[in-house]
Each structure stands twice: as C-alpha cells, then as structure tokens.
C-alpha positions as CSV (number, residue, x, y, z in Angstrom):
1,X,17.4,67.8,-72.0
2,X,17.9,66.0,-75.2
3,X,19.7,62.3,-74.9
4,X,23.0,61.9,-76.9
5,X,23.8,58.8,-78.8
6,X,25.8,57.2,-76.0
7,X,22.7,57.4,-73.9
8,X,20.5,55.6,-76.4
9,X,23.2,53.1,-77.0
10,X,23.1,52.2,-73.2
11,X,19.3,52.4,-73.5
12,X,18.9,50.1,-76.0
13,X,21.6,47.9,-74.0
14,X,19.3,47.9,-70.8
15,X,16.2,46.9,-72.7
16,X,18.1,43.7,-74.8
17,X,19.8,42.1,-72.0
18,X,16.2,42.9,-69.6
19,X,15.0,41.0,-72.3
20,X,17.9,38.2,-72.4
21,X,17.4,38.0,-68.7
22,X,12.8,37.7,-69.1
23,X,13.7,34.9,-72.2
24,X,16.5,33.3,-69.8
25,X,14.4,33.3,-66.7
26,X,11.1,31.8,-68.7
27,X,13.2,29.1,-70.4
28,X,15.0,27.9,-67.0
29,X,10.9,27.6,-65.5
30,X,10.3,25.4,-68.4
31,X,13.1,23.3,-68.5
32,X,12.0,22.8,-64.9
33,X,8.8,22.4,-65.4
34,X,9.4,19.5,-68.1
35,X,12.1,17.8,-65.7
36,X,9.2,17.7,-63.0
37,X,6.4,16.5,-65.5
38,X,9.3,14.1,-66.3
39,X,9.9,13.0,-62.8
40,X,5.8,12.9,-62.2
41,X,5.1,10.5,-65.3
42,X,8.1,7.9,-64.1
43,X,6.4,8.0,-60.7
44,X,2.9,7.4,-62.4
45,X,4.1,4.5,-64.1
46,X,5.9,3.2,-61.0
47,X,2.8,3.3,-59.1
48,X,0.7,2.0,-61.6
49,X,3.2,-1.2,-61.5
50,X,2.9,-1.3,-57.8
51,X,-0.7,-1.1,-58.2
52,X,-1.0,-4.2,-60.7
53,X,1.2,-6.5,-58.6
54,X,-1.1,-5.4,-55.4
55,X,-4.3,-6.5,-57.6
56,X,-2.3,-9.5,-58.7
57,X,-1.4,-10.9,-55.4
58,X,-5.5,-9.7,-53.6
59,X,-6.8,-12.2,-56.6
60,X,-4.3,-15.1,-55.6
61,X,-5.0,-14.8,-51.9
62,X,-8.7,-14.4,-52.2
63,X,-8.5,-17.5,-54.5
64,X,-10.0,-20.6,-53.4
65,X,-6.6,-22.5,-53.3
66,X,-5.8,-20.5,-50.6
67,X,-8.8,-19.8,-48.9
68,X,-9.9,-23.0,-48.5
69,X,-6.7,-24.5,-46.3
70,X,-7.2,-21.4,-44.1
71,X,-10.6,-22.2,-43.5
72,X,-10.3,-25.5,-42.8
73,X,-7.4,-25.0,-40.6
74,X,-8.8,-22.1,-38.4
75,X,-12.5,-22.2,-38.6
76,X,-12.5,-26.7,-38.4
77,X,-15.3,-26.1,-41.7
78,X,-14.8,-28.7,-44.7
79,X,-15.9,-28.9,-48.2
80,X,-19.5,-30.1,-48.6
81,X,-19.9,-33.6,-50.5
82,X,-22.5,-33.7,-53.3
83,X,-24.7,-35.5,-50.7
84,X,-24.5,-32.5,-48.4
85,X,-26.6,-30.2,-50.8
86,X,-29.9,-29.6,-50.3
87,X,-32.0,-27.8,-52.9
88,X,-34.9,-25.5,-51.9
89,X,-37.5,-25.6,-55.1
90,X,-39.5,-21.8,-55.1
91,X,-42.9,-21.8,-55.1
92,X,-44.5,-20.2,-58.4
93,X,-44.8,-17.0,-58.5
94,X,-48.9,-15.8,-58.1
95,X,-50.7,-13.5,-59.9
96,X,-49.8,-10.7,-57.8
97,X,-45.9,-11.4,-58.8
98,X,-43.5,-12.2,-56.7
C-alpha cells in the first residue's frame, strides 16, 4: 500500500507536535527545576543567617560577663585575688627529657 499525500501531511503533523509536546514537557521540568534551586538557595541563606545569630549569641553567653554572675550566684565560687595565686615552678627537665 503506498501512502497518499494527505497521510504524509498527518505524519509529518504527528511527529512536530510529539516534538512540541517532548520540547514543552522538558522546558516545564526546567522551569521547575530552576524555581526549586531558587527556593533551595533562599533557604541556604536563611539558615546560614540563623546559623550566625546562633554562633553570635553561644559566644555572648559563654562569655565571661555572663558566666561569671552565674557562677557566683549558683555555685557560691568568687573571683581569685592576686594573693590567691599560687605558682608551681617545674623542675628542669633531665637528660632523659621530660
């Protein structure tokens, strides 16, 4: 059986618009794809924000301006006066070392 023109017309119509619909379908998972990258880099920086105020507020509570009052209110301790030190000399080292 030989194929008259309209057949290869409606051929030829099948295979462009499968290929409209492959180019369609591939752009649409890209655009997505971007949006979600997108979405995934605002969350990054978000998180990296919440991470530097967390760092921010460990070093000012682990600080000695705070640390210190806590101390001495819970634990009764005090800050040693300079006549509180003592000062342990080493011996010299040997000749076998250390």
């Amino acid at each position: 059986m030989r194929l008259k023109g309209r057949h290869w017309l409606m051929l030829w119509l099948i295979i462009f618009l499968g290929v409209l619909v492959a180019i369609t379908t591939r752009q649409t998972a890209g655009f997505q794809t971007a949006r979600r990258v997108r979405e995934l880099r605002e969350q990054r920086l978000a998180l990296e924000a919440q991470r530097g105020d967390l760092e921010r507020r460990i070093r000012a509570g682990s600080s000695r301006q705070v640390l210190v009052p806590i101390v001495q209110r819970a634990l009764g301790l005090h800050e040693p006066a300079d006549s509180e030190f003592v000062l342990f000399a080493m011996p010299p080292a040997g000749p076998g070392g250390r």
